[in-house]
C-alpha positions as CSV (number, residue, x, y, z in Angstrom):
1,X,62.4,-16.6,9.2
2,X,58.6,-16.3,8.8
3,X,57.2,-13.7,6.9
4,X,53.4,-12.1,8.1
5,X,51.8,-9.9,6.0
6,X,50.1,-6.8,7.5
7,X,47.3,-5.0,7.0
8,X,46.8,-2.2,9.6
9,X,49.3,-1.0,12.3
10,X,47.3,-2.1,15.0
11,X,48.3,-5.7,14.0
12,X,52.6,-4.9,15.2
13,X,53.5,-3.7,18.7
14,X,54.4,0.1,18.5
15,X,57.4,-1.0,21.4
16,X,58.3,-3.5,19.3
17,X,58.5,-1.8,16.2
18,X,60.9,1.2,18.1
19,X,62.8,-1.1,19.9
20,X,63.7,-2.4,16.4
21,X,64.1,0.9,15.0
22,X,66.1,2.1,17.6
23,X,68.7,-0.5,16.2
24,X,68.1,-0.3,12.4
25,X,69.9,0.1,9.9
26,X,68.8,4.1,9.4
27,X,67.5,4.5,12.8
28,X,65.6,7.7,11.7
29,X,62.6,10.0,13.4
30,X,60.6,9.0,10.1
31,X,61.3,5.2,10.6
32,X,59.2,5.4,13.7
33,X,55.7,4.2,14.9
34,X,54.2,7.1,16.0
35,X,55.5,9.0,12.9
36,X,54.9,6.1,10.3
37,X,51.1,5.7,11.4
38,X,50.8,9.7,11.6
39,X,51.5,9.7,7.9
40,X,49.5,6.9,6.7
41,X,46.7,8.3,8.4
42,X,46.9,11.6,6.5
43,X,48.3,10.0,3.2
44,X,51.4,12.5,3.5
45,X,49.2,15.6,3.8
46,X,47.0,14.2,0.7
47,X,49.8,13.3,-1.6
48,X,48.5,9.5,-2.0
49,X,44.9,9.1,-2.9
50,X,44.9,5.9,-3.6
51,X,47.0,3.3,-1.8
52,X,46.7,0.1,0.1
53,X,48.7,-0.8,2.8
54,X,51.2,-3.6,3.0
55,X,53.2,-4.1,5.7
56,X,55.5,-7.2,5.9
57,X,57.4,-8.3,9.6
58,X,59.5,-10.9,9.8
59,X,60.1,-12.7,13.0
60,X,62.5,-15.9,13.9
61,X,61.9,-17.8,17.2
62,X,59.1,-15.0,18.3
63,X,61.7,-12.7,17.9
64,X,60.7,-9.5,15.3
65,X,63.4,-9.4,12.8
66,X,62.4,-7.2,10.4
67,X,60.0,-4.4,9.2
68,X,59.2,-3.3,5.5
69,X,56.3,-0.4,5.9
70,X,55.0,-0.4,1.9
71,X,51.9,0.7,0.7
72,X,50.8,-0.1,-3.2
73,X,50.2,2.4,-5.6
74,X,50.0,3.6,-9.0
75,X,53.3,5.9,-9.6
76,X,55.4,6.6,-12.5
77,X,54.6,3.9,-14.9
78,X,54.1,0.9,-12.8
79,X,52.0,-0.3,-10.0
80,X,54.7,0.1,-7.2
81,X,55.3,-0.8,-4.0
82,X,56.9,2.1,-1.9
83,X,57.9,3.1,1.4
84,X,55.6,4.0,3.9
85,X,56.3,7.9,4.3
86,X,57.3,8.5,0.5
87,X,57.5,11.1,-0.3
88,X,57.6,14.4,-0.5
89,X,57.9,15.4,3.7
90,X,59.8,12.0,5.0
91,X,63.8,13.0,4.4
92,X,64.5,9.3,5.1
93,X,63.3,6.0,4.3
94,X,64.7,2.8,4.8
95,X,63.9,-1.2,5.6
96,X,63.4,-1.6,9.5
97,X,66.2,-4.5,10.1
98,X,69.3,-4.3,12.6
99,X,72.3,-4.5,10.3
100,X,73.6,-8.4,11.0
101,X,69.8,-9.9,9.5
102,X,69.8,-7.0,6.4
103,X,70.7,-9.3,3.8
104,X,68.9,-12.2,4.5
105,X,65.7,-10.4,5.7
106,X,65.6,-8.4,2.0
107,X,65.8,-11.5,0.2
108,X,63.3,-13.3,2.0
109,X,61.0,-10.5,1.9
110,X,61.2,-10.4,-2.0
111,X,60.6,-14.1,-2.1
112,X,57.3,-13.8,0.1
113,X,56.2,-10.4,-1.9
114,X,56.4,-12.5,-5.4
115,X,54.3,-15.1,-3.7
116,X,51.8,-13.6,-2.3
117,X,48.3,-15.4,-1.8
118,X,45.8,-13.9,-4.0
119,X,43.5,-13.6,-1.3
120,X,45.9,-11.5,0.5
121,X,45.9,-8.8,-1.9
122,X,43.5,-7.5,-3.8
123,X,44.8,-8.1,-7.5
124,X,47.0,-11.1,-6.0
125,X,50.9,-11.0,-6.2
126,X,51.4,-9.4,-9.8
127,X,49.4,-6.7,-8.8
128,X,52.8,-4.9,-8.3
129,X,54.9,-4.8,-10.7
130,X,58.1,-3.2,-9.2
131,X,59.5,-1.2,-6.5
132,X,60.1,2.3,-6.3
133,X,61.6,3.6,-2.6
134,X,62.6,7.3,-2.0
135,X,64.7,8.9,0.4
136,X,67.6,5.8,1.1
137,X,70.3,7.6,2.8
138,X,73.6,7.1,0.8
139,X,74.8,4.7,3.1
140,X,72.7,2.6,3.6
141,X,73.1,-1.2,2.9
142,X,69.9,-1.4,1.2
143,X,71.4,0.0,-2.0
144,X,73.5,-2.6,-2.5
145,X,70.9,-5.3,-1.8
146,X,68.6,-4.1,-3.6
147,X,70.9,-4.0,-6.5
148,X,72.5,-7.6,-6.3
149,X,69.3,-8.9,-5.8
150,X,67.7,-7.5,-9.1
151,X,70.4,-9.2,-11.1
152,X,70.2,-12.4,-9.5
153,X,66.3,-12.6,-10.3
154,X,66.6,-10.8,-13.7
155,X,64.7,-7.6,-12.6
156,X,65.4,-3.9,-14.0
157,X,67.5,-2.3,-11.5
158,X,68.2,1.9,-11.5
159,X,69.0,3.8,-8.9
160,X,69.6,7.6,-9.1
161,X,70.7,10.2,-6.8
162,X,68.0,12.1,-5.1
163,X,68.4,15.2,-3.1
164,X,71.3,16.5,-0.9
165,X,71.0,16.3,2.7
166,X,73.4,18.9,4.2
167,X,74.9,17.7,7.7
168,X,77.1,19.7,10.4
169,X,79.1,17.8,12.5
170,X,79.5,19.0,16.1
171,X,81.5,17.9,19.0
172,X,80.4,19.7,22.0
173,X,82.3,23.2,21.3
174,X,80.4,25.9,19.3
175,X,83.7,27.9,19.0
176,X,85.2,25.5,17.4
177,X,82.3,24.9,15.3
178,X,82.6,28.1,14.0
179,X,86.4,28.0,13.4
180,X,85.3,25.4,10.4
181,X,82.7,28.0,9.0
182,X,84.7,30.2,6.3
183,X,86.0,33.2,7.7
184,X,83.8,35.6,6.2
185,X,81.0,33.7,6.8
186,X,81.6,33.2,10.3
187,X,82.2,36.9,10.9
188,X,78.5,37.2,9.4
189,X,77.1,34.8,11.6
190,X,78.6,36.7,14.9
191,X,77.6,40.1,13.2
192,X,74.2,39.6,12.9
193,X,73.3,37.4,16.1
194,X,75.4,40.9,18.1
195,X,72.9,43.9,15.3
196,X,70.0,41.5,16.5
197,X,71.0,41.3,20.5
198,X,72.4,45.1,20.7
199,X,68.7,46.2,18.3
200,X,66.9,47.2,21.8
201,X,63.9,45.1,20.9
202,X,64.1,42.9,22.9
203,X,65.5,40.0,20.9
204,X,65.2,36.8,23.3
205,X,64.8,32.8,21.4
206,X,63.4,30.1,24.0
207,X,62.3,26.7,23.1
208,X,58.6,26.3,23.4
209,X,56.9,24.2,26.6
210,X,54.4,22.9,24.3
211,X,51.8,23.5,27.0
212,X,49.5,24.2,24.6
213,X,50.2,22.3,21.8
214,X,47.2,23.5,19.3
215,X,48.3,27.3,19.8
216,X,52.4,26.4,19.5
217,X,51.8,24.4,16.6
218,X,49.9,27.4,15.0
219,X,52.1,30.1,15.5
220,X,55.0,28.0,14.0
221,X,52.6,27.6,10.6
222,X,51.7,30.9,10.5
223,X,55.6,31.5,10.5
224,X,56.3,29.1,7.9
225,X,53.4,31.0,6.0
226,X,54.7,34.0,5.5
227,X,56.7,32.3,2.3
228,X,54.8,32.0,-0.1
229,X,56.2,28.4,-1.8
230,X,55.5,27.4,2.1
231,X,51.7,28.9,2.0
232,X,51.2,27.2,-1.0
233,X,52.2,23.9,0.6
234,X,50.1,24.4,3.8
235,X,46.8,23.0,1.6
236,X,44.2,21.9,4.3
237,X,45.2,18.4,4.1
238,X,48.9,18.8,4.2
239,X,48.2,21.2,7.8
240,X,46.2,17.9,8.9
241,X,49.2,16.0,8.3
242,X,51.7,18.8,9.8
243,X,49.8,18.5,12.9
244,X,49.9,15.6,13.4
245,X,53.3,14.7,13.0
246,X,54.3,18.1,15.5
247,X,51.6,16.4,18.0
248,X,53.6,13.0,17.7
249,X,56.8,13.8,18.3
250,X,55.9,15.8,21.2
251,X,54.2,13.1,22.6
252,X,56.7,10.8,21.9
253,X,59.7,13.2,23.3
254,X,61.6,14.1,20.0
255,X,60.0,17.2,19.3
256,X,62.2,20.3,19.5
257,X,60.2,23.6,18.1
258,X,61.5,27.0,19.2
259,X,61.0,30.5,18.3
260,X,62.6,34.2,18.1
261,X,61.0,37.0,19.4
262,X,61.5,40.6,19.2
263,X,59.2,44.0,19.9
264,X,57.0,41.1,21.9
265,X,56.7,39.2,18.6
266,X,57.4,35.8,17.5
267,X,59.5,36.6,14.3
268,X,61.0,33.1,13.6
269,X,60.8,29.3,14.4
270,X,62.4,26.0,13.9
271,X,60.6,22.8,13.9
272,X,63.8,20.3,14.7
273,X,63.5,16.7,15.7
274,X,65.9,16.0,19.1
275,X,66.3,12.1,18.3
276,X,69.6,9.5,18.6
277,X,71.6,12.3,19.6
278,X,71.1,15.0,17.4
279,X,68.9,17.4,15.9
280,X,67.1,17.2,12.4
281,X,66.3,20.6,10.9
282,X,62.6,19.6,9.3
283,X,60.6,22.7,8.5
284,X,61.3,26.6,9.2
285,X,59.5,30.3,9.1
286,X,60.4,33.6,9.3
287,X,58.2,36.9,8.9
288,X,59.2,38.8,6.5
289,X,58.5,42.1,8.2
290,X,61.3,41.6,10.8
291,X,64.2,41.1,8.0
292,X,66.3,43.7,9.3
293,X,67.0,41.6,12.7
294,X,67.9,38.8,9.9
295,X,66.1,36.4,12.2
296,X,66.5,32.6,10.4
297,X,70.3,33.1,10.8
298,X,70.3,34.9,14.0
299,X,67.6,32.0,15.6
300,X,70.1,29.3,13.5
301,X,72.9,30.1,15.2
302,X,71.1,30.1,18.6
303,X,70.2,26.2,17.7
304,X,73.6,25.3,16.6
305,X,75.1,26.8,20.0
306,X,72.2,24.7,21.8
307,X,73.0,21.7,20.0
308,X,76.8,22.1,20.7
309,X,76.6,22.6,24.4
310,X,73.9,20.1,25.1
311,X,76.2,17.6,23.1
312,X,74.6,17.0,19.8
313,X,76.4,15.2,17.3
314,X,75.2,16.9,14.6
315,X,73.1,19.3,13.0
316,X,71.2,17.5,10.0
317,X,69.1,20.3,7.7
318,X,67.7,17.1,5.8
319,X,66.6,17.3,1.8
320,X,67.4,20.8,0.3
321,X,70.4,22.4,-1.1
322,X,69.1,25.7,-0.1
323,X,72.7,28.6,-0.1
324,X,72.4,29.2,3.6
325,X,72.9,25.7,4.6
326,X,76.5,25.6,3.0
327,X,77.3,28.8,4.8
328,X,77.1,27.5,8.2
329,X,79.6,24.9,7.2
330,X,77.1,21.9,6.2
331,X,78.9,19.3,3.9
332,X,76.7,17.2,1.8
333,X,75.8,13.8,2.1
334,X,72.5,12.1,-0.3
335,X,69.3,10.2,-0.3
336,X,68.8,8.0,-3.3
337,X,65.9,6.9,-5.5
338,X,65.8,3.0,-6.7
339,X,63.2,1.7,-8.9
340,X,63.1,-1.9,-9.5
341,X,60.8,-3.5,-12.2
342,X,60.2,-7.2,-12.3
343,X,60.6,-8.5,-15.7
């Protein structure tokens, strides 16, 4: 397996690298091209000043193998090599490797990262002194690696829990969906989707065209403004990089935004991702001024019924352990956090 290092995305095939991902180990929205090189562009919205890009393919017989997307920084003690996307708005991270070459392909590419020319890196291979990777789903074969590597070289291994990622599972019926939704619960559900529909203000949902992308993608931030935790997370820089992810995914086809309405309003909206068969609940907003019509949950359970009749798998609400999510019937499942610190 030969090991290339990269130093710009222009340098890997963007078919080539979704092909791959397509049949990864965590065959994620975040894991792909379009997205990865819409985040390094902005620097996650500003949240990395200072970081150089590494990216490391490994190909056998002309064949591409696998993908590790790192960048090097300076982050919690230690000059680190992370994931591409960490990590604040990328809910999962992982290597870029189809299951059957995982192990051999991690413990190649820590080899070639410890042996790094010097004139391939500024600072030459110990210029990093660990890793540090965010957002590992729970099952994910990584972990593992990660961790019998570390004791075979004699490195400082940890690995912590993250953040939940509530998950429904759905099976094509969205009354039997809400059969698994606790009974009171799922009398509240029907309650306020029938107040909202019976209100005589003209309450209608519709996902959006995206004929205009610039104006869709404007009126679902200026939803997600009216909180003000979200206001104060739309910074300049981090609407840059919300942009630009919205206009990649649309581009690319996985892009599923759609919006509530009533008294000729848009009142609520729901940034999903439609990708491998499900949807992935990424960002949300809701004017306050409408709370009557209790538009998240009534728009909510119009998504859920979409994804249920159109044959999603699942409903995936990502990092957060916000109440709402656990009354629709989400069940948890976790990313992890491992740092690993060469000794």
């Amino acid at each position: 397996m030969k090991y290339t290092l990269h130093k710009n995305f222009t340098e890997i095939d963007p078919q080539d690298w979704n092909d791959l991902a397509s049949a990864s180990i965590s065959d994620a929205p975040f894991s792909r091209y379009e997205y990865q090189t819409a985040w390094w562009e902005h620097r996650g919205g500003g949240e990395w000043q200072n970081a150089q890009l590494l990216l490391v393919t490994a190909r056998e017989d002309g064949k591409l193998i696998g993908i590790a997307p790192l960048f090097l920084a300076a982050y919690d003690g230690q000059s680190a090599l992370m994931l591409v996307g960490s990590i604040e708005i990328s809910d999962y991270l992982d290597l870029i490797v189809r299951k059957e070459d995982h192990t051999r392909f991690i413990s190649g590419l820590l080899d070639f990262l410890v042996t790094l020319p010097f004139d391939e890196v500024q600072g030459g291979p110990d210029i990093w002194s660990g890793l540090d990777w965010y957002n590992l789903p729970d099952s994910s074969p990584t972990l593992a690696a990660l961790k019998t590597e570390s004791a075979q070289r004699g490195w400082t291994h940890l690995e912590e829990m993250y953040r939940p990622t509530p998950l429904i599972a759905l099976n094509g019926s969205f009354d039997e969906y809400l059969s698994r939704v606790e009974k009171k619960q799922r009398h509240e559900i029907r309650r306020k989707v029938r107040r909202a529909e019976e209100s005589g203000r003209g309450v209608r949902w519709f996902i959006s065209d995206m004929k205009d992308v610039e104006a869709e993608t404007e009126a679902f931030l200026s939803l997600m403004e009216h909180n003000e935790d979200k206001a104060e997370f739309l910074r300049d820089a981090m609407r840059e990089q919300m942009r630009a992810v919205i206009r990649a995914a649309h581009e690319n086809g996985w892009l599923w935004l759609a919006f509530l309405e009533a008294d000729e309003k848009r009142i609520a909206a729901c940034l999903n991702f439609d990708y491998g068969g499900k949807l992935w609940g990424y960002n949300a907003g809701v004017n306050r001024d409408f709370m009557d019509l209790s538009p998240g949950w009534v728009l909510l359970a119009y998504t859920l019924q979409w994804a249920c009749e159109h044959n999603r798998s699942e409903f995936d609400f990502m990092r957060g352990d916000e109440e709402y999510k656990y009354r629709f019937g989400a069940v948890n499942r976790f990313v992890m956090r491992v740092k690993v610190t060469r000794e």
